[in-house]
Each structure stands twice: as structure tokens, then as C-alpha cells.
C-alpha positions as CSV (number, residue, x, y, z in Angstrom):
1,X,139.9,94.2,101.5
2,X,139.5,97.7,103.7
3,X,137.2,100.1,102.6
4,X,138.6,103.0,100.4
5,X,139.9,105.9,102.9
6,X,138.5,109.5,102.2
7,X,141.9,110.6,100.6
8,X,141.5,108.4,98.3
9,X,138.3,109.0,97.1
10,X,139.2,112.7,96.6
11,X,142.5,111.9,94.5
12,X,140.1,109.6,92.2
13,X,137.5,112.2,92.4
14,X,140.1,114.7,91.8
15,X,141.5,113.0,88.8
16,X,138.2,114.2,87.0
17,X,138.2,117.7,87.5
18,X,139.7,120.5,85.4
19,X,142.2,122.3,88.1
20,X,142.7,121.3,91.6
21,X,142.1,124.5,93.5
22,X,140.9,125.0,96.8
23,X,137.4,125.7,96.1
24,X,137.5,122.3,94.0
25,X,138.8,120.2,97.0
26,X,136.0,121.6,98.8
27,X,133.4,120.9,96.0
28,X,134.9,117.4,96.3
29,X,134.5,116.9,99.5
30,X,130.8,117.5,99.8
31,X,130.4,116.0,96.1
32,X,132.0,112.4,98.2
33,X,129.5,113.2,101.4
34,X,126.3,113.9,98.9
35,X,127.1,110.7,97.1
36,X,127.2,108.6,100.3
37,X,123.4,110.0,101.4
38,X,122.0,109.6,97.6
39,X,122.8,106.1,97.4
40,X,121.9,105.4,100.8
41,X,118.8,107.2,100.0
42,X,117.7,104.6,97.1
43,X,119.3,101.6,98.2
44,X,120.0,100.1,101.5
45,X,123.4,98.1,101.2
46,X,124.2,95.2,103.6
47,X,127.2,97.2,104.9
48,X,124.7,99.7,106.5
49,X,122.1,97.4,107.9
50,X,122.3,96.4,111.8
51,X,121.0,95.0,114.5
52,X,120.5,96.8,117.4
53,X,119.8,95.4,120.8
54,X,122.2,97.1,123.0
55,X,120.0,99.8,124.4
56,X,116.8,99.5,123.1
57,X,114.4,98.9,126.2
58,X,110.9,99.2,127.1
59,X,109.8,101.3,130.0
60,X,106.8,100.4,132.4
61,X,106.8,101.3,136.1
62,X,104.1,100.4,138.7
63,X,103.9,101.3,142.6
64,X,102.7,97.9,143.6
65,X,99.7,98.4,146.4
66,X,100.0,101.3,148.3
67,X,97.6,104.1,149.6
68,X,96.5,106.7,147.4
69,X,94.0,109.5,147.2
70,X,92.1,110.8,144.7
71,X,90.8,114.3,144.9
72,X,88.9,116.4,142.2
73,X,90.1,119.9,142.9
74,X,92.8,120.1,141.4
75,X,92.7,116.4,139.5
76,X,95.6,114.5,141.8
77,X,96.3,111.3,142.8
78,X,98.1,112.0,145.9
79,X,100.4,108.7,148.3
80,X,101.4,109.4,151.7
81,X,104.9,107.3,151.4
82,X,107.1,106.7,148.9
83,X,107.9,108.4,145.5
84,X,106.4,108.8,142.1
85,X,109.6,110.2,140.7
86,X,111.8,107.0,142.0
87,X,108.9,104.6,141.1
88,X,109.8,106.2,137.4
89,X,106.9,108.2,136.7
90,X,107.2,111.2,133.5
91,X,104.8,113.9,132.3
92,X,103.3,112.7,129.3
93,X,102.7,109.0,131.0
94,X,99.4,107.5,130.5
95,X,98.5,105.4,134.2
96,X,96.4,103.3,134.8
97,X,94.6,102.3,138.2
98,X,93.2,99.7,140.2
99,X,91.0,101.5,142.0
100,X,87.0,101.5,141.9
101,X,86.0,104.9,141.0
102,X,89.5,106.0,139.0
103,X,90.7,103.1,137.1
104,X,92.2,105.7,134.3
105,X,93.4,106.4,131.6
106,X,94.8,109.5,133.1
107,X,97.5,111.2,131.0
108,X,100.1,113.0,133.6
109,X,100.9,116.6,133.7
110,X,103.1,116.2,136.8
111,X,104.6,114.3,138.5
112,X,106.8,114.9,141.8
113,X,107.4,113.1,144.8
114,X,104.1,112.1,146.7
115,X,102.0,113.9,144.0
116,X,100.6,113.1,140.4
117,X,98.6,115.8,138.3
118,X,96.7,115.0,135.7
119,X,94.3,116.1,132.6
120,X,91.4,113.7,133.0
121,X,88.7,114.5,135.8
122,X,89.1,112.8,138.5
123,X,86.7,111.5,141.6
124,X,87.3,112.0,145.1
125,X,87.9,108.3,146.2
126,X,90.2,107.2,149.4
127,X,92.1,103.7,148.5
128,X,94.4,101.9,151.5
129,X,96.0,99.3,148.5
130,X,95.8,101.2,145.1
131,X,98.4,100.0,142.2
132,X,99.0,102.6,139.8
133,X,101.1,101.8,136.6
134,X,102.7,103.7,133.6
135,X,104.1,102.2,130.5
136,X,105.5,104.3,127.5
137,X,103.7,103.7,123.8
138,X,106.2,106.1,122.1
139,X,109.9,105.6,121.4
140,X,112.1,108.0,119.6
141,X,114.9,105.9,117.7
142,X,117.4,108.1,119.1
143,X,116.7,109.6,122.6
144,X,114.9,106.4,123.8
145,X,116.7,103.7,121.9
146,X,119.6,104.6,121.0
147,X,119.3,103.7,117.9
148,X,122.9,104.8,115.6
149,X,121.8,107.2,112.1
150,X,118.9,105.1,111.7
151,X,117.1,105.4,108.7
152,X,114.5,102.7,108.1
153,X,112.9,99.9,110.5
154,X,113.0,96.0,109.0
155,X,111.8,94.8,112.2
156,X,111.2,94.8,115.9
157,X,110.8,91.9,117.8
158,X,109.9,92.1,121.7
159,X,112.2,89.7,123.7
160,X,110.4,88.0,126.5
161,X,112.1,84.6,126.9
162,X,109.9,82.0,125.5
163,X,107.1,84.7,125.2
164,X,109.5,86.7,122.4
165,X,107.7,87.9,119.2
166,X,108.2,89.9,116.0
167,X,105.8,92.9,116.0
168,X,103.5,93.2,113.3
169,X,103.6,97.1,111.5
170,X,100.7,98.7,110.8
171,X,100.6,101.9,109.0
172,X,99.7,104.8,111.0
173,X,96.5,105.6,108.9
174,X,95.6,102.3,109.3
175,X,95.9,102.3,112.9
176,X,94.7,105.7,113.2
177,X,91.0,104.5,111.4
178,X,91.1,101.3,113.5
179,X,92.3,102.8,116.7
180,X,92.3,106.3,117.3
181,X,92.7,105.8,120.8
182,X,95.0,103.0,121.5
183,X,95.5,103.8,124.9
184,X,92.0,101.9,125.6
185,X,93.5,98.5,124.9
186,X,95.3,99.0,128.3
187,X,99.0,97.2,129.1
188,X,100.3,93.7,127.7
189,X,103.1,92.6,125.4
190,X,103.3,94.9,122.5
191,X,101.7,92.9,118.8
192,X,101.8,95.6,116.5
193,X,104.1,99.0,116.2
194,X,103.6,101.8,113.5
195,X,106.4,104.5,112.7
196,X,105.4,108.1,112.9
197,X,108.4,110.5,111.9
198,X,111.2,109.6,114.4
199,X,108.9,107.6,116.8
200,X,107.7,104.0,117.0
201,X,105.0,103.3,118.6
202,X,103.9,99.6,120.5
203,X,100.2,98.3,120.7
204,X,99.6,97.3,123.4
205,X,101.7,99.6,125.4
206,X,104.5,97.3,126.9
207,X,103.7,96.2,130.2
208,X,107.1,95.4,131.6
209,X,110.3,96.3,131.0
210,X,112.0,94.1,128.4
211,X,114.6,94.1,125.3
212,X,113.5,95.5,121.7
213,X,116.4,93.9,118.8
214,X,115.3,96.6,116.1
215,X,116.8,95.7,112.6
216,X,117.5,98.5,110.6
217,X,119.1,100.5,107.6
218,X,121.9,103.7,108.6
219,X,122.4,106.4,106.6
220,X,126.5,106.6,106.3
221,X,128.9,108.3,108.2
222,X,129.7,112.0,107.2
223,X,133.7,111.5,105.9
224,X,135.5,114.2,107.3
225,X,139.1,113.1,108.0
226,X,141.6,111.8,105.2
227,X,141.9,108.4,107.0
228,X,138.1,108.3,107.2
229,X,136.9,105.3,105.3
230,X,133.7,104.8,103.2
231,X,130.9,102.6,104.6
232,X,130.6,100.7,101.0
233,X,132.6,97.8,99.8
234,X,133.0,97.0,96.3
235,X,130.9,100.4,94.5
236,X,133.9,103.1,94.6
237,X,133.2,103.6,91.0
238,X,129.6,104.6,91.7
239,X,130.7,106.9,94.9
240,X,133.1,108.3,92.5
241,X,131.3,109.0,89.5
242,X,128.4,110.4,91.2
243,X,130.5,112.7,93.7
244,X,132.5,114.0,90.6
245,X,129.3,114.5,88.4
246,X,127.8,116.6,91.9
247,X,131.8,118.6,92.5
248,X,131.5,119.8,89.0
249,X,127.7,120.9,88.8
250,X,128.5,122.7,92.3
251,X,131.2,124.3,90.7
252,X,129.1,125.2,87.7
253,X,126.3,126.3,89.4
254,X,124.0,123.6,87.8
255,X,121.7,120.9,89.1
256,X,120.4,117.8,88.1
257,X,118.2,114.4,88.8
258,X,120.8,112.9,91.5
259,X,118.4,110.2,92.4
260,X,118.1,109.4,89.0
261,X,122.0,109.5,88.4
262,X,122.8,107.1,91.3
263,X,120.4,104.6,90.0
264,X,121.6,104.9,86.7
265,X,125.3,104.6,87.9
266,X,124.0,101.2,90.2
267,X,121.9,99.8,87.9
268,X,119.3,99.2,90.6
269,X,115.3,100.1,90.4
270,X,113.6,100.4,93.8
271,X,111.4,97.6,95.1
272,X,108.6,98.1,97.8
273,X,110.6,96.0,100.0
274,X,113.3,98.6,100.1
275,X,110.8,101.5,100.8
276,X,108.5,99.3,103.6
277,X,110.6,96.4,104.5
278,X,108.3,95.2,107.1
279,X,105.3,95.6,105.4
280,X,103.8,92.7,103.4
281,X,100.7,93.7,100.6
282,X,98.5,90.7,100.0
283,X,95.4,90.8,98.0
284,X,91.8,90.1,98.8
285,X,90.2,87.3,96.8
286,X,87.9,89.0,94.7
287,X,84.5,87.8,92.5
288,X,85.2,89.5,88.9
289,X,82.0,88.8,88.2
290,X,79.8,90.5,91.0
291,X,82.9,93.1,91.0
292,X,83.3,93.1,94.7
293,X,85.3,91.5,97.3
294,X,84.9,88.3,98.9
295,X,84.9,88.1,102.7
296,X,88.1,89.1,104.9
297,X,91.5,88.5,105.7
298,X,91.3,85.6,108.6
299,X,91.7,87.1,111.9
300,X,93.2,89.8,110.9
301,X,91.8,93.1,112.4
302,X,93.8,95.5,110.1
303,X,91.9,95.3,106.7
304,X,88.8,97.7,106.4
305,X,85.2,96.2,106.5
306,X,84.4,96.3,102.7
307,X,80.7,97.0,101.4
């Protein structure tokens, strides 16, 4: 069965309020729109989860061996053929070197044609076959991959052929007090990601350019047009109860728990899966009777040293 069009959701909606006026059909309208984001807000329905693989890509560039030189006024790493900019190099990049006296990190600052600026100091050094490679550690779910209203990751994995894995996610803080720096573990196939706002990040920063398949929750499309349809199957009753309960409290001036109201009108409770889907919480074993933890999670560098 298709999903219910706008229209109709306004002539159920409708059906519920005291006069049909034009300030109504507009309280209507964003009552339907608010109902779409509250529910996707507390519960993340099968109709709005996907997988996304079309455009989601690493990025990692390298020069191969060519001859660079290093000079300290000025901090650049300067080649005498060729381009940074069609080799793929950004501001913002963090390279790394082959070279004896530079190996990096160096973070760029610019980046044109034959020249590189960057923050770190740098040491006068000459070098005839230098490779100098860039890799990107953070993705914005939009402007880098693409991804469509996205509004919580499941899952990443990193598809390298036989090589493919799922990342592990680590929360930030957790990665923050482990590894402030992460650029010090240097290039490889990403193991971990955390999520910090709108950006994932990969440890170890990707070292070649390859697939990401993200899994992951939408928030619903904005209904604007009659023939618009909802992104729900099967809950109109909830969409409309909750969008007329919102119209009439707009029109009333009032306010009110929605969060509380959706759940109510679902009959759902949230889970921690729902809130962190990748994230799985297993406890220590502990000694109740020395009160304190016994040893570690095996191999896993993540969990805090305890006392």
C-alpha cells in the first residue's frame, strides 16, 4: 500500500479542528512537518534507515618520489616539476614525508602549484626522491559524503576487497584521553571512527582511497506539496494525532511535552541502541569483595587503566 499523500494527512488532520480557516491549514501543515521530526527524533523507523555507498569515499594523495626542498624561512616544502594542487593537496591536510630530517607531521596552510606552506618548523634539507603524502581524518556527512538528512551512524565499514572491515566507534572523550593527537599513529586502513557534531573521523587516517558503506537513520522529508507522501507506513494515526494535538496548541498559543506525547501515542520507550547504535557497553568483571576491578578488557586499548 503507498504511503498516505500530504493532502490527506491535512483532511484527517483537519477533521479535528474547530474551523477550517487559513491560519488553521497553515497550523496544520507545520503541526504534520513537526510530527514527522518528533517521531523521527525518538524512534528510528525501518522506512528511514539506509545504506549509503554511493559517494562515500576516502581521500589520500601522494606524489610518489620526486625532488623536493625543504627551507626554514618561511616553513615550505617546495618541488621543481609537477603540481601539489593536481596531486590533490588541501589546506588543512596533515603530510607526511619520507625524508631524513622532515618526515612530518606538518599540517598545510597552503598549498599551490610547486609550493606547500605549512605550520610546523621545518629544516633546511635538499631531497632528489622525496614522497610526500596527505590523507583526510575528517569527513562531514554531507559535504564529503554525501550522506542524504542523515541523522545517526549504525555503522561504517571500510571496503578494501578481501581487506574490508567494520570500524569500531569510540567515543570522542574516549579517544580524546587515549589519543589526543591521533595524527601520530600515521596512515593505514582506518580501525576505529568517532562522530564529533557533523564529522566522522577515521583512526588511522585512510591511506588510500577506498569505499565507506555508512548505515544510517534520515530524518524525513519536509512535506510541502499535496501529492507529497509521508516517509512512514502503517503509523498515520500517530502522525495524525500528534500533528493535530501540535495545530491546535499553535493555534492556542500553548505548549507541551511533544517528546513525551509521541511516545505516548507509539507506545515505544527508548533503548541505548536507538541513541548509540554502534556502540556496545560491556562490563568489567569485578571482585565484590576487595571492591575493585579485576584486570582488563583483552586487547582492547579503549578502557581506562583502573587503580
Amino acid at each position: 500500500m503507498a504511503n498516505t499523500t500530504f493532502a490527506e494527512l491535512k483532511r484527517q488532520v483537519l477533521l479535528r479542528m474547530p474551523d477550517n480557516e487559513g491560519r488553521t491549514i497553515m497550523a496544520i501543515e507545520q503541526g504534520i512537518n513537526d510530527a514527522h521530526k518528533m517521531i523521527a527524533a525518538i524512534k528510528d523507523f525501518d522506512e528511514l534507515m539506509t545504506l549509503d555507498m554511493t559517494h562515500a569515499f576516502t581521500r589520500y594523495c601522494d606524489t610518489g618520489d620526486i625532488a623536493v626542498t625543504f627551507t626554514a624561512v618561511g616553513k615550505t616544502i617546495t618541488r621543481v616539476a609537477g603540481s601539489f594542487v593536481t596531486d590533490g593537496f588541501l589546506a588543512g591536510d596533515v603530510i607526511y614525508t619520507d625524508a631524513a630530517l622532515n618526515p612530518g607531521p606538518f599540517t598545510v596552510v597552503t598549498a599551490v602549484a610547486l609550493v606547500i606552506t605549512v605550520t610546523e618548523t621545518v629544516v633546511n634539507e635538499v631531497d632528489a626522491a622525496c614522497s610526500i603524502i596527505a590523507g583526510q581524518k575528517s569527513y562531514h556527512v554531507i559535504n564529503n559524503l554525501a550522506l542524504v538528512r542523515p541523522k545517526d551512524i549504525y555503522s561504517i565499514r571500510y571496503m578494501d576487497s578481501e581487506n574490508s572491515r567494520k570500524l569500531d566507534y569510540i567515543p570522542y572523550r574516549e579517544l580524546d584521553s587515549k589519543i589526543p593527537y591521533t595524527e601520530l599513529i600515521g596512515y593505514n586502513r582506518p580501525k576505529w571512527y568517532t562522530v564529533r557534531g557533523m564529522n566522522i573521523e577515521l583512526i588511522p587516517i585512510p591511506d588510500d582511497v577506498m569505499p565507506l558503506y555508512v548505515m544510517h537513520s534520515q530524518w524525513p522529508l519536509v512535506l510541502v506539496n499535496d501529492t507529497d507522501v509521508t516517509s512512514y507506513s502503517n503509523i498515520d494515526h500517530v502522525i495524525v494525532g500528534l500533528a493535530a494535538d501540535i495545530a491546535l496548541a499553535i493555534l492556542g498559543g500553548s505548549s507541551m511535552d511533544w517528546a513525551a506525547r509521541a511516545k505516548q501515542l507509539l507506545g515505544i520507550a527508548l533503548n541505548e541502541e536507538d541513541t548509540r547504535p554502534d556502540r556496545v557497553l560491556v562490563a568489567q568483571p569485578f571482585d565484590p569483595c576487595g571492591r575493585q576491578v579485576l584486570g582488563e578488557y583483552w586487547l582492547n586499548p579503549w578502557v581506562k587503566h583502573q587503580p
